[in-house]
N, C-alpha and C positions, 0 to 999 in steps of 0.2 A: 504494500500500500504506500502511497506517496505522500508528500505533501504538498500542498498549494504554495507555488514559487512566490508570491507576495508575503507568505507568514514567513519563510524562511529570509527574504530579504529586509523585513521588519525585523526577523531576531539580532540580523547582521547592523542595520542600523542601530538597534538599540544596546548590541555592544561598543558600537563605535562611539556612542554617545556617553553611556556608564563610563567607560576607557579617558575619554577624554575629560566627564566629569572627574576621572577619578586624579587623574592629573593635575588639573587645575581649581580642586575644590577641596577635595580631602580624597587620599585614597585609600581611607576605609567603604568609599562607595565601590570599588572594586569587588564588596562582599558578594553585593546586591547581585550581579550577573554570576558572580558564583556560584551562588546559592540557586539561581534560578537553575545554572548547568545541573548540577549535583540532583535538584529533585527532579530533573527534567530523567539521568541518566536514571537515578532510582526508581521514578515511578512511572517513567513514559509520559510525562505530563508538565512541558513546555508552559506554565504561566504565560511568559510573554506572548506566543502564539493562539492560548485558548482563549487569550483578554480579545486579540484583533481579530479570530476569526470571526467573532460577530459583528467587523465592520466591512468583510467581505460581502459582494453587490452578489454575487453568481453562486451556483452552487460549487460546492467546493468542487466537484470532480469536474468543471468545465478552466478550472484555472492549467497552468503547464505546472506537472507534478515534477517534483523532486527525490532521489531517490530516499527511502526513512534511515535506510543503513547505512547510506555516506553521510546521511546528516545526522544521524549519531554518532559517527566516526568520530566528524567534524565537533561535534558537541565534546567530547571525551580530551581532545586534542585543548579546545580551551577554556575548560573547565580544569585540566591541571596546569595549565602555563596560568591564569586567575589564579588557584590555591598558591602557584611557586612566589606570584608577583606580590601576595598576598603576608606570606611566609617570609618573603623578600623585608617586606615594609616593615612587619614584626620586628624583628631581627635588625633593623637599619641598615641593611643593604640597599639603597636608594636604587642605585643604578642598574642590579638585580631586578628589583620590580616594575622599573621602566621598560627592561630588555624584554621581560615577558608579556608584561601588558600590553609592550608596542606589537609582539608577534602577534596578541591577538586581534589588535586595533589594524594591523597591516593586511589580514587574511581577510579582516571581514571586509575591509577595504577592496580587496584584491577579489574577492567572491563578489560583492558590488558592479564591479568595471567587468564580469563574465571570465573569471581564470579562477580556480579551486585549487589553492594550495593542498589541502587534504584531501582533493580528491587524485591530486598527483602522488603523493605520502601514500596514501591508500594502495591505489595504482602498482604501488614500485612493490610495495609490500607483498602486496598479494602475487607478485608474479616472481616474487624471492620466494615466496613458498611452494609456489606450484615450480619454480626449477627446483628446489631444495628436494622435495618431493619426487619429481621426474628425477632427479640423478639418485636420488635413496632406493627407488625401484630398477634402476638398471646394473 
């Protein structure tokens, strides 16, 4: 099952957004997207997406779908560079929490303009296993 490419590109906004609040306002807001990834990872259950899909006009299955498994990948991917950035700040490694926050303010960025850093990550992965595999069988 997929999801509707607007709620995915809203979750990418609205990291770009916490990211940069977290920068410029305090980055304990940094929690905030966190927290969202982690229950999202735990329970299947995207807040940010379930608030907007009620401001979707069409029904969902007429929007262009997205695959749910790259965008959990994806989800998984910055959900721990947010805990590192997070950990980062704790800790007063400033430049730490910059480094990871920005990877995740860069992807969503980069997923915005139509190129999927995680979905290339994925990509590479999945075809290191399937050689890893084909040569363990020969």
């Amino acid at each position: 099952m997929g999801i509707p490419k607007p709620l995915v590109q809203l979750n990418q906004i609205f990291l770009i957004i916490t990211v940069l609040l977290g920068w410029l306002v305090s980055p304990w807001i940094l929690a905030l997207p966190f927290l969202v990834g982690v229950v999202a990872l735990a329970f299947h259950y995207n807040v940010v997406m379930k608030i907007a899909k009620s401001l979707l006009k069409k029904p969902l299955k007429t929007y262009v779908q997205e695959d749910s498994q790259q965008q959990r990948f994806n989800q998984w991917i910055a959900t721990i560079c947010l805990g590192l950035a997070l950990v980062g700040f704790m800790f007063q490694f400033i430049s730490f929490m910059f480094i990871m926050s920005g990877m995740v303010l860069m992807a969503a960025a980069l997923a915005l303009s139509g190129y999927c850093i995680g979905c290339t990550i994925r990509y590479r992965y999945m075809m290191w296993k399937y050689q890893k595999q084909k040569s363990h069988n020969n």
